[in-house]
C-alpha atoms as an extended CHARMM CRD file, in Angstrom:
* protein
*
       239  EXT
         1         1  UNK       CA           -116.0660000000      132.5190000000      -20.1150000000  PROA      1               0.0000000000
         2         2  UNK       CA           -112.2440000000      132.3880000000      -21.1560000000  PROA      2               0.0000000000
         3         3  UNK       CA           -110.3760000000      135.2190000000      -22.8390000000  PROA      3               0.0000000000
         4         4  UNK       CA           -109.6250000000      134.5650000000      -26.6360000000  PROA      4               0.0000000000
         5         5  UNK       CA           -108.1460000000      137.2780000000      -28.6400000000  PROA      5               0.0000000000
         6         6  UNK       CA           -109.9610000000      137.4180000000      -31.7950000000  PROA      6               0.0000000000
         7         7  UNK       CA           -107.1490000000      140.0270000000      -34.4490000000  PROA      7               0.0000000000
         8         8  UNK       CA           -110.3580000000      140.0930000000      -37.2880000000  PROA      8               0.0000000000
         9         9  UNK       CA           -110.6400000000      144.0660000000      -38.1070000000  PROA      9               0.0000000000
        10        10  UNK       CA           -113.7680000000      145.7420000000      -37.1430000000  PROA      10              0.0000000000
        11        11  UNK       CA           -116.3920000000      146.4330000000      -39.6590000000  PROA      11              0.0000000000
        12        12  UNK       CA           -116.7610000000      149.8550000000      -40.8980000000  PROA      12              0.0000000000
        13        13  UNK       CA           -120.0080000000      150.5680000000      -39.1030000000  PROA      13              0.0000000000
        14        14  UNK       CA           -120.2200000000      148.5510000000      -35.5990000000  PROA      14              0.0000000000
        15        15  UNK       CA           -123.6640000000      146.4420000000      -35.3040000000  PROA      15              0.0000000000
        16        16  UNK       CA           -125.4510000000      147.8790000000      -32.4980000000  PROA      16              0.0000000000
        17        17  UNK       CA           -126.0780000000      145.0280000000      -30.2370000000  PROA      17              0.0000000000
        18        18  UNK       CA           -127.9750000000      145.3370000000      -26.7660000000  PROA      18              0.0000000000
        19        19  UNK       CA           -126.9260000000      142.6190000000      -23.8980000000  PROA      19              0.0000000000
        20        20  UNK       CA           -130.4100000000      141.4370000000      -21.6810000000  PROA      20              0.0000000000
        21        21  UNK       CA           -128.5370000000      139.7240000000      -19.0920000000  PROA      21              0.0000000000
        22        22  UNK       CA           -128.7810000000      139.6500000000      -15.0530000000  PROA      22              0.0000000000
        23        23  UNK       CA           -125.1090000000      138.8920000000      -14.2890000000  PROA      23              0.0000000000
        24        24  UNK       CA           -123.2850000000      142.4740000000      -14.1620000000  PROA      24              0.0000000000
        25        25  UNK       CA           -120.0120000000      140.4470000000      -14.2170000000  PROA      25              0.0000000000
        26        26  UNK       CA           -120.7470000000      138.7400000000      -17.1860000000  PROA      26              0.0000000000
        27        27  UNK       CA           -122.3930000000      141.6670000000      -18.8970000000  PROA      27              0.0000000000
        28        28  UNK       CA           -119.3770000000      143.8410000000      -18.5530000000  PROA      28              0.0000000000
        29        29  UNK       CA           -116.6630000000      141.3650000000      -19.8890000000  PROA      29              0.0000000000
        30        30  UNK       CA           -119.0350000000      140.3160000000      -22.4700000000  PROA      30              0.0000000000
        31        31  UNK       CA           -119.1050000000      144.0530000000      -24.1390000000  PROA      31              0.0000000000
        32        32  UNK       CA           -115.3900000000      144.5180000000      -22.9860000000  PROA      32              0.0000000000
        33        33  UNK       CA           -114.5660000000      141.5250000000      -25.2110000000  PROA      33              0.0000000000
        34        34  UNK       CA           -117.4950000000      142.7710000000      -28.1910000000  PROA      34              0.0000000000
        35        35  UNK       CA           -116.4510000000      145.9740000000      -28.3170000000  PROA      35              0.0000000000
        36        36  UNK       CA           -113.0580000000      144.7100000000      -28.4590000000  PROA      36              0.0000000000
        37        37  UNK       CA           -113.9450000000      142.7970000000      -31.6370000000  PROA      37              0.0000000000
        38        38  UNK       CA           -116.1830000000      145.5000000000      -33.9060000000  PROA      38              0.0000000000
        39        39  UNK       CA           -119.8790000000      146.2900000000      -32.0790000000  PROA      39              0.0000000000
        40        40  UNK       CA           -120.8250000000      149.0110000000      -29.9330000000  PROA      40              0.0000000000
        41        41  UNK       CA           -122.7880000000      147.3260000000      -26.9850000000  PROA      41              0.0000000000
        42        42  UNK       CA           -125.7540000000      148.4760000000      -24.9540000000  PROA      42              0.0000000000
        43        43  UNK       CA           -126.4560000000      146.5920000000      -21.2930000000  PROA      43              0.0000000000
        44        44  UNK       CA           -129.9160000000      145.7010000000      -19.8490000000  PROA      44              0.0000000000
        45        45  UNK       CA           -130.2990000000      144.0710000000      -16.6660000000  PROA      45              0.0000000000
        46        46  UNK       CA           -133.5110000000      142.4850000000      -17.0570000000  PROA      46              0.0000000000
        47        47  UNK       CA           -136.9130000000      142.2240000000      -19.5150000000  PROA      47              0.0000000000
        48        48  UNK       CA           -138.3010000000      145.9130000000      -18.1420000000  PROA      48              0.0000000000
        49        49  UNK       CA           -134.7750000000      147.6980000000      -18.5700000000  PROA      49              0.0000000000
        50        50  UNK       CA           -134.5220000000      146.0110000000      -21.9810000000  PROA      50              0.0000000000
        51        51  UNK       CA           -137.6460000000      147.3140000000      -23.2860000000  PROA      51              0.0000000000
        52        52  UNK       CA           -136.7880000000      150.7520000000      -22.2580000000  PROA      52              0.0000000000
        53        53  UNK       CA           -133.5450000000      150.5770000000      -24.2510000000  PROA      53              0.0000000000
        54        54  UNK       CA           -135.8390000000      148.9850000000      -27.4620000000  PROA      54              0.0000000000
        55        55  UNK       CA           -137.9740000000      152.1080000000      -27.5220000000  PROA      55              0.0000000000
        56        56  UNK       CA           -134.7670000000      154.6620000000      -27.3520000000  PROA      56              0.0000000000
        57        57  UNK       CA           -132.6020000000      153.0950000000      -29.1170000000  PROA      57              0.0000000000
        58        58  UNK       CA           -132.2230000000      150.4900000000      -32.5400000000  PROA      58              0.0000000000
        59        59  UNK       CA           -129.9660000000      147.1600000000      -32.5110000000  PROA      59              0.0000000000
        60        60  UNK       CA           -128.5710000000      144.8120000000      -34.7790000000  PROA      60              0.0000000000
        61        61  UNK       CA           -128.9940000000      141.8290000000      -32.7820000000  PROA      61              0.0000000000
        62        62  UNK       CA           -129.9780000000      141.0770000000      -29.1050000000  PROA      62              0.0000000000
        63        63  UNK       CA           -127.9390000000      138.4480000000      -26.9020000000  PROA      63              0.0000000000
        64        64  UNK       CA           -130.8080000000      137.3160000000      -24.6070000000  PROA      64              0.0000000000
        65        65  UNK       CA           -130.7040000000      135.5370000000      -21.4630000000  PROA      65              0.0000000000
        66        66  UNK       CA           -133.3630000000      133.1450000000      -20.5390000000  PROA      66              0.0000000000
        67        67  UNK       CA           -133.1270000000      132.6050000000      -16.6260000000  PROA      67              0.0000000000
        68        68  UNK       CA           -133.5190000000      136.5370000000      -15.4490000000  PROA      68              0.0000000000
        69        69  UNK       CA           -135.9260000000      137.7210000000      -12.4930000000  PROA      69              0.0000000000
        70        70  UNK       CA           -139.4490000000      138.7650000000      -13.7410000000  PROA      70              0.0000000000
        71        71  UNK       CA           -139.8480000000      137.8080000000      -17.0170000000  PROA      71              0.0000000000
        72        72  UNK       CA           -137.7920000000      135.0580000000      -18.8230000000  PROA      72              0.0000000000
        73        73  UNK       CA           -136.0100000000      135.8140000000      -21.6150000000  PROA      73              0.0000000000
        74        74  UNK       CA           -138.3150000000      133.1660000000      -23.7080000000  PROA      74              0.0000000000
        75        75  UNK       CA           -141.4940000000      135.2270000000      -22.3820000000  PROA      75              0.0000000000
        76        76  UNK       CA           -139.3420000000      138.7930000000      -23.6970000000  PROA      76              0.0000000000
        77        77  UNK       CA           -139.0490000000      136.6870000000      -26.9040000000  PROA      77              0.0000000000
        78        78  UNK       CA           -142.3630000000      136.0830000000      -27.4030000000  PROA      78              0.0000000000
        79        79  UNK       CA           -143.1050000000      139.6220000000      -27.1070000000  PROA      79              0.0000000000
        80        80  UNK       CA           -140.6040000000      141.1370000000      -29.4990000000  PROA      80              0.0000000000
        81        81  UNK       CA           -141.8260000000      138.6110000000      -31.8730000000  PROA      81              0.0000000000
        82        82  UNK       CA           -145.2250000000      140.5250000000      -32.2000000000  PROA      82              0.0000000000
        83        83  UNK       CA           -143.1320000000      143.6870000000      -32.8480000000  PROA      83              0.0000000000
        84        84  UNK       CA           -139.9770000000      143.3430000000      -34.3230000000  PROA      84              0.0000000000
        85        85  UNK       CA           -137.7470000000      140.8960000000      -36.3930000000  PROA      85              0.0000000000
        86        86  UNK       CA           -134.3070000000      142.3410000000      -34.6930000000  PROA      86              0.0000000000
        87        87  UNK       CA           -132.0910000000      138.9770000000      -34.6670000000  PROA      87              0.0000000000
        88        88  UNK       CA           -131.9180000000      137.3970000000      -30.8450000000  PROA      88              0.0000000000
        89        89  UNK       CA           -129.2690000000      135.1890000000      -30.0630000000  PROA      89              0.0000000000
        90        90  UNK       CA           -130.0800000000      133.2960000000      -26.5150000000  PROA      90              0.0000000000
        91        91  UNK       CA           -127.0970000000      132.6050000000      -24.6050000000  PROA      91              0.0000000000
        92        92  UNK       CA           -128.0950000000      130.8450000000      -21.6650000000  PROA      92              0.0000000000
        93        93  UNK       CA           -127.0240000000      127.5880000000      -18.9990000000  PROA      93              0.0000000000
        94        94  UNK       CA           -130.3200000000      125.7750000000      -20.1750000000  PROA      94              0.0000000000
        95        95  UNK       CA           -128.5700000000      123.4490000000      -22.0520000000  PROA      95              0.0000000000
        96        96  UNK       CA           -131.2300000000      120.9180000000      -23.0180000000  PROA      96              0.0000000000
        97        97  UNK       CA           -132.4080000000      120.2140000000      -26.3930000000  PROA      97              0.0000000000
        98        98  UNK       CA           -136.3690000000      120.8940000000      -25.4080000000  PROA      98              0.0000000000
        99        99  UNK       CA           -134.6960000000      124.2130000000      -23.8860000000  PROA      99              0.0000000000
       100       100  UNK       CA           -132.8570000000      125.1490000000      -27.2150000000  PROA      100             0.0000000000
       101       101  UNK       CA           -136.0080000000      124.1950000000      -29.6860000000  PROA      101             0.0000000000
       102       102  UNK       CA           -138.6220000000      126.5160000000      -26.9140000000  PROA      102             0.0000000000
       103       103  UNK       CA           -136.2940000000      129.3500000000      -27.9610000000  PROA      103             0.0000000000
       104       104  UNK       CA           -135.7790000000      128.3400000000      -31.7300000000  PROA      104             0.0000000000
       105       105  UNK       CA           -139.8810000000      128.0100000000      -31.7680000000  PROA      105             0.0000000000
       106       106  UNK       CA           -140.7290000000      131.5670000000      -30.1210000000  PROA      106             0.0000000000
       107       107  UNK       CA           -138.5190000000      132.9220000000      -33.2230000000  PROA      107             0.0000000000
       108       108  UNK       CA           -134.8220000000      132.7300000000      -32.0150000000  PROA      108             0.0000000000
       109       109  UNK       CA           -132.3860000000      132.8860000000      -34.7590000000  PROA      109             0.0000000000
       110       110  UNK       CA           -129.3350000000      131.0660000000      -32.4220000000  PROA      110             0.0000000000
       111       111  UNK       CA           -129.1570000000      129.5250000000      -29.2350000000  PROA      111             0.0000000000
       112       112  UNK       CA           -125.8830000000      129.2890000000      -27.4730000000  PROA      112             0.0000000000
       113       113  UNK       CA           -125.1270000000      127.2190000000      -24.4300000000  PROA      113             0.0000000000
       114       114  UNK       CA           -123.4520000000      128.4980000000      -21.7180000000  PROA      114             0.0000000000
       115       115  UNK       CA           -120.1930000000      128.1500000000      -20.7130000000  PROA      115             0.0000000000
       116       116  UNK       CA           -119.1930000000      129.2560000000      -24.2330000000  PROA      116             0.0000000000
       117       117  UNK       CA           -116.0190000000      130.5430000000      -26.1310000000  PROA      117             0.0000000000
       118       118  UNK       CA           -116.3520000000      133.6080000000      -26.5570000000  PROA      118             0.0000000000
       119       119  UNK       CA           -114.7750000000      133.2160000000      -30.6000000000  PROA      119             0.0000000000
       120       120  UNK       CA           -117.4230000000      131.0360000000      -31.3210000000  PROA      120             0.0000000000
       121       121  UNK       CA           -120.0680000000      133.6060000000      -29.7970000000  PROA      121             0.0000000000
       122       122  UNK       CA           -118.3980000000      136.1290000000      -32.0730000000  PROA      122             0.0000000000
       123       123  UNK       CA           -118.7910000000      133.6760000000      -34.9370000000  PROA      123             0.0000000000
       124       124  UNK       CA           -122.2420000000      133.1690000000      -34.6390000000  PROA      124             0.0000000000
       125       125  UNK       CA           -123.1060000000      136.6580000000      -34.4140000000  PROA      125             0.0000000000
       126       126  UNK       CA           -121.3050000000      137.5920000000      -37.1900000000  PROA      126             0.0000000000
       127       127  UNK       CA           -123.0750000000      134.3600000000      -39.0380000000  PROA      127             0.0000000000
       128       128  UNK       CA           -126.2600000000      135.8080000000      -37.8990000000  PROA      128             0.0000000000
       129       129  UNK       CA           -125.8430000000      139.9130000000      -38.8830000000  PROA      129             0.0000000000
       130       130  UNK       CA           -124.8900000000      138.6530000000      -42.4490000000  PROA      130             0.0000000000
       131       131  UNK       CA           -128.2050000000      136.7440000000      -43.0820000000  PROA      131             0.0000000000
       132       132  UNK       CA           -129.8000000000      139.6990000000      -42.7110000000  PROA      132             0.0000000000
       133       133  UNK       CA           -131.3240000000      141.1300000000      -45.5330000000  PROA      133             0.0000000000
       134       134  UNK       CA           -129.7150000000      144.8930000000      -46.2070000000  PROA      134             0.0000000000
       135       135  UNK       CA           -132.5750000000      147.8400000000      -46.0840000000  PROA      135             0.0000000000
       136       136  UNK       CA           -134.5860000000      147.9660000000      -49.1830000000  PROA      136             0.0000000000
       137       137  UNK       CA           -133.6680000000      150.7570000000      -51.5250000000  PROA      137             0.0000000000
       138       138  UNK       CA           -136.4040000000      153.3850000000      -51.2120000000  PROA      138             0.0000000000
       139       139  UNK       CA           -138.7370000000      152.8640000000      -54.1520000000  PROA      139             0.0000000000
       140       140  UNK       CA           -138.5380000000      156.0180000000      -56.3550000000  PROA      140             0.0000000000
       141       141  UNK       CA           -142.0220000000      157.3340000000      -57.2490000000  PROA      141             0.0000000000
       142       142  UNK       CA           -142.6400000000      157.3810000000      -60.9170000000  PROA      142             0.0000000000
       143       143  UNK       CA           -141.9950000000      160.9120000000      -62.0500000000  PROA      143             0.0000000000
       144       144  UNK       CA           -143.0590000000      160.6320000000      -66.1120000000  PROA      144             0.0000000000
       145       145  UNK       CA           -146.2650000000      158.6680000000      -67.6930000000  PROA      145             0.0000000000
       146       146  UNK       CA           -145.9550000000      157.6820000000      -70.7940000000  PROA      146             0.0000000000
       147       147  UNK       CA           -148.8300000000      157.9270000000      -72.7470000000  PROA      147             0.0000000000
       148       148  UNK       CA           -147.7760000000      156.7770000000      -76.6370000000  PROA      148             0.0000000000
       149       149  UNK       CA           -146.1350000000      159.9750000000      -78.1450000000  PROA      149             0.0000000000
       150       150  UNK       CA           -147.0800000000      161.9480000000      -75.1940000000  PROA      150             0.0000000000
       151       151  UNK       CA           -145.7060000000      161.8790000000      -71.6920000000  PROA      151             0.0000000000
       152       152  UNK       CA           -146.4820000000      163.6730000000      -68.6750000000  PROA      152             0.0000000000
       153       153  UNK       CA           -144.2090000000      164.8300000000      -66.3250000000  PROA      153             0.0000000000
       154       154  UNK       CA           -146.1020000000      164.6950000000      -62.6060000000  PROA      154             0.0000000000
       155       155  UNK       CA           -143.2380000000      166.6260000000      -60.8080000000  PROA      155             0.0000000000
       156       156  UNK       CA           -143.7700000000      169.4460000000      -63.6690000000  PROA      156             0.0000000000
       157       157  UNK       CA           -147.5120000000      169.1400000000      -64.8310000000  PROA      157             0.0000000000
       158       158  UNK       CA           -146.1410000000      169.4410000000      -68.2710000000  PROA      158             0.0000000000
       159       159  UNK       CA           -147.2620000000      167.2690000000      -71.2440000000  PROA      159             0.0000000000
       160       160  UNK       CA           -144.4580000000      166.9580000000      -73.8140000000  PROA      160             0.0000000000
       161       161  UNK       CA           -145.4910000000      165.0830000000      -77.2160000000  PROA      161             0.0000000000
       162       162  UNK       CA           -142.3410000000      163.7160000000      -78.6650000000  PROA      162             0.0000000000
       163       163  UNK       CA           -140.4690000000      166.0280000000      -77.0510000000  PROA      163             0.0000000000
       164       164  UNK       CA           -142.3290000000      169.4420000000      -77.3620000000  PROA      164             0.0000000000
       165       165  UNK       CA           -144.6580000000      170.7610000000      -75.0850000000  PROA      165             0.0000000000
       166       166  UNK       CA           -147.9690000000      170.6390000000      -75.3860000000  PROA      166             0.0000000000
       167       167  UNK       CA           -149.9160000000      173.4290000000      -74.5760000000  PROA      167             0.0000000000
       168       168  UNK       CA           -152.6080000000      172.9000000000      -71.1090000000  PROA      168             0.0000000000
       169       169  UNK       CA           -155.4260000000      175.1130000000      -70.1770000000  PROA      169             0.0000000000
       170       170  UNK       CA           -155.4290000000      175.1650000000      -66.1820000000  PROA      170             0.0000000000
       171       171  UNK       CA           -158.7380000000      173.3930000000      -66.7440000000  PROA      171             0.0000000000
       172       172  UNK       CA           -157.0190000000      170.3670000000      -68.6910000000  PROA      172             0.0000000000
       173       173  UNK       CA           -154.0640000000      170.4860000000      -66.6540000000  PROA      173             0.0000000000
       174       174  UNK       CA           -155.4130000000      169.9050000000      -63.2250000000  PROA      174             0.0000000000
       175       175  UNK       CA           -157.6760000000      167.0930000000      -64.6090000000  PROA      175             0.0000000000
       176       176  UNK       CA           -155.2840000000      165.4040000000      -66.3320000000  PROA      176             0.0000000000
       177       177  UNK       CA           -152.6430000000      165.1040000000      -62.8530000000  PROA      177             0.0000000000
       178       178  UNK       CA           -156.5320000000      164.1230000000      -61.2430000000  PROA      178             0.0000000000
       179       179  UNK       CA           -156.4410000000      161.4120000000      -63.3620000000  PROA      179             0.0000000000
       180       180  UNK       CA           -152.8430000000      161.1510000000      -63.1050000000  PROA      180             0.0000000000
       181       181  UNK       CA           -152.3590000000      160.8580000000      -59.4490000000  PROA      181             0.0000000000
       182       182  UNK       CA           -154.8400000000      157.6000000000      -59.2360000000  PROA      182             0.0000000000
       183       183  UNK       CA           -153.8290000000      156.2680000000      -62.8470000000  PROA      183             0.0000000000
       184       184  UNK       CA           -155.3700000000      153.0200000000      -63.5980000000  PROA      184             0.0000000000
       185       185  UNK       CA           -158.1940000000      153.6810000000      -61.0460000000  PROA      185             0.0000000000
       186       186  UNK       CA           -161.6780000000      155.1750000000      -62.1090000000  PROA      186             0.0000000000
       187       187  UNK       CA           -162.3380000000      158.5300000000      -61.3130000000  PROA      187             0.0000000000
       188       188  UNK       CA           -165.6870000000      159.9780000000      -60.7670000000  PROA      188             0.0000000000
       189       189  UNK       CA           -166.6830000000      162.9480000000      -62.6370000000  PROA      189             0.0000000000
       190       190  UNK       CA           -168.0200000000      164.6240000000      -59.5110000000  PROA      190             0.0000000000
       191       191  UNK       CA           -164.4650000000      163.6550000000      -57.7500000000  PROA      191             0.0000000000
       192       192  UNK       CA           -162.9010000000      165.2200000000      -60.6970000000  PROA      192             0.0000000000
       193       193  UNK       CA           -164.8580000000      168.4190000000      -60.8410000000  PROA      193             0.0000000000
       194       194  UNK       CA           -164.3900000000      168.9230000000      -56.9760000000  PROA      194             0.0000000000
       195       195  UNK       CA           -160.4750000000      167.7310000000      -58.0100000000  PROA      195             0.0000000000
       196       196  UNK       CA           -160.0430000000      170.4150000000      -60.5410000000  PROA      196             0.0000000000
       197       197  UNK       CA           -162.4040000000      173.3680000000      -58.9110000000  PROA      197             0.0000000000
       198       198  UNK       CA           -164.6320000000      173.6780000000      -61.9600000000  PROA      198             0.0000000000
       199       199  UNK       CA           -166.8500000000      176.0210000000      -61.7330000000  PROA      199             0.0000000000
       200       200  UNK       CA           -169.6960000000      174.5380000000      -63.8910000000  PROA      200             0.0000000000
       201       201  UNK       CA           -171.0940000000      171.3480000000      -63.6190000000  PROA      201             0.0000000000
       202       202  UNK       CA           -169.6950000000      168.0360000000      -63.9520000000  PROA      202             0.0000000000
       203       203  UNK       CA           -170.4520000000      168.0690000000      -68.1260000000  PROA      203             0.0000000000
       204       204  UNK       CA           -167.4050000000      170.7400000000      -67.7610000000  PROA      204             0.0000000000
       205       205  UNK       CA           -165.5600000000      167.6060000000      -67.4370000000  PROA      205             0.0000000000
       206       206  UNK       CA           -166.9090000000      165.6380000000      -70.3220000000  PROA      206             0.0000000000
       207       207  UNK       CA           -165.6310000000      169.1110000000      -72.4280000000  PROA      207             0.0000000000
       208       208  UNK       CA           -162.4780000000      168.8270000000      -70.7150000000  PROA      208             0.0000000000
       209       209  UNK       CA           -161.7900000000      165.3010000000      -71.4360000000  PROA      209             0.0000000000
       210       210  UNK       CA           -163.1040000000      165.8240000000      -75.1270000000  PROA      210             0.0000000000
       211       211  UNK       CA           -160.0010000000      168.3250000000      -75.6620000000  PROA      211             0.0000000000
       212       212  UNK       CA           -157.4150000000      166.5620000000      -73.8400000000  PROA      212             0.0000000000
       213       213  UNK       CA           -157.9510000000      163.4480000000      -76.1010000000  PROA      213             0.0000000000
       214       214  UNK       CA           -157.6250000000      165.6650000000      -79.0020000000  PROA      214             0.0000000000
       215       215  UNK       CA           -154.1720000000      166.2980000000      -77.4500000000  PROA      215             0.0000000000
       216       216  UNK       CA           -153.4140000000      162.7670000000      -76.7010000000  PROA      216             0.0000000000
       217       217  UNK       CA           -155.0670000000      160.2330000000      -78.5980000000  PROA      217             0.0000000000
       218       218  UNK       CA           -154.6740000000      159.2520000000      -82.0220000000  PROA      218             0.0000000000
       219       219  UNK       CA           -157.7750000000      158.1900000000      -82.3290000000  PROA      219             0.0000000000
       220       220  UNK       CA           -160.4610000000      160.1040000000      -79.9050000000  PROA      220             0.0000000000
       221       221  UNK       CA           -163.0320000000      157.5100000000      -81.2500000000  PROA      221             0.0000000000
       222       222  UNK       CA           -160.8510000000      154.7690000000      -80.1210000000  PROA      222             0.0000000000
       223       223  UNK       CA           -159.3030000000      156.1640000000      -76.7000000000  PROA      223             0.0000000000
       224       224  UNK       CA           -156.2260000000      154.0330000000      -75.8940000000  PROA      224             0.0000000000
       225       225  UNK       CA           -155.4480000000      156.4720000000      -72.5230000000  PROA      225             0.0000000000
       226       226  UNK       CA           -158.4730000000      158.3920000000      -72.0840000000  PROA      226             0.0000000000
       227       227  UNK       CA           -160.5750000000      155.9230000000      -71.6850000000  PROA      227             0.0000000000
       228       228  UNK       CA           -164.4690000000      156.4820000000      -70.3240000000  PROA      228             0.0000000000
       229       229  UNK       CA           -165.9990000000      154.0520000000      -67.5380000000  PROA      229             0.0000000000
       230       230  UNK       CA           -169.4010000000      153.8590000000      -67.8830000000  PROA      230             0.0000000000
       231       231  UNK       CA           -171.5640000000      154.6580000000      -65.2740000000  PROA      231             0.0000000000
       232       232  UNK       CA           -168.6850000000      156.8320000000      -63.1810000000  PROA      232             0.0000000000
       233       233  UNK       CA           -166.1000000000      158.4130000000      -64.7280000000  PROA      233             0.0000000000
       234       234  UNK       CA           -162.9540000000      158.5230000000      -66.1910000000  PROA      234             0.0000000000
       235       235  UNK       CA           -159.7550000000      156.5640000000      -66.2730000000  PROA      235             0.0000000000
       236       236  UNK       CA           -155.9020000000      156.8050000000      -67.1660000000  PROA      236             0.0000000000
       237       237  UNK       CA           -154.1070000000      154.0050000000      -68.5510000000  PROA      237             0.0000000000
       238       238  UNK       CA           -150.6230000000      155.2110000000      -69.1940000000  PROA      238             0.0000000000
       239       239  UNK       CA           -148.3190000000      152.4680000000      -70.8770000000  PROA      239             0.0000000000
């Protein structure tokens, strides 16, 4: 490996990458000159000392070397596969083309040959960290149903009807977030009466429902939200 200054600034937040290598000489100048260039590096000697590091620790991108005692990097490969889609890049003196498509098949993203220039290894892995997708946003859970004029804040368990609240026994109000919680979904009545900790029977529902359409619905004969599932329950379809 020859020494090429590379000037480009490093990135705001270094990519974590973790070396699996068995040449201590190589490892060390290879995360002198990375480090040098924008990542924070991790070293691993071998398969074993590599997985240790994977359960501690998270990376950006592995640089994997196939020819190491024990298991080969193409067998470590293999494994992480099954786990993980962390980017590997295999840097490596198996040169041949049947050597770079084994590692392309067990789900490399790069393979570079060794001896290599250590700007195009920098290159590659910079190609590689931005193909990877950024962290999904956390999905939000949905904090208001609308149900026509009415909607029902779930953080609250307060019905509003264009804007003013609507009044809810404790009876109506737990069955309604019941229904709420598992909207679109069927509900039993007997899930429902355990739900809301009626003490009658499960017609207490039925009476329950009965006034919270009269709060909802414009048409209790024609439930558009409320609606009944014959033979087990009840159901919430907000809009």
């Amino acid at each position: 490996m020859t020494s090429v200054d590379d000037d480009a600034p490093a990135p705001e937040v270094a990519p974590h990458l973790l070396i699996v290598d068995d040449d201590s000489r190589l490892r060390a100048v290879l995360k002198r000159y990375l480090v040098k260039n924008g990542f924070l590096v991790t070293e691993a000697s071998d398969a074993r000392d590599a997985r240790a590091k994977l359960k501690s620790l998270e990376f950006d991108l592995l640089i994997l070397d196939v020819m190491m005692p024990g298991e080969t990097g193409f067998e470590l490969l293999s494994h992480l596969r099954k786990e993980t889609r962390v980017p590997v890049l295999m840097l490596t003196a198996m040169s041949e083309p049947s050597d770079r498509i084994n590692g392309l098949e067990r789900g490399a993203d790069d393979y570079l040959p060794k001896p290599f220039e250590p700007r195009e290894l920098v290159l590659r892995l910079r190609n590689i960290l931005a193909r990877v997708p950024p962290p999904a946003a956390p999905v939000e859970p949905v904090a208001i149903l609308r149900l026509g004029d009415c909607a029902l804040d779930l953080k609250r368990g307060e019905l509003t009807r264009n804007g003013a609240l609507v009044h809810l026994t404790a009876g109506e109000a737990a069955l309604l977030m019941a229904l709420a919680n598992r909207a679109g979904e069927p509900v039993s009545r007997e899930a429902l009466s355990a739900y809301s900790q009626f003490s009658g029977n499960e017609r207490t529902v039925d009476v329950q429902i009965t006034r919270l359409r009269r709060k909802i619905e414009r048409d209790q004969k024609y439930p558009r939200y409320l609606q009944t599932v014959r033979g087990t329950g009840y159901v919430l379809k907000p809009d």
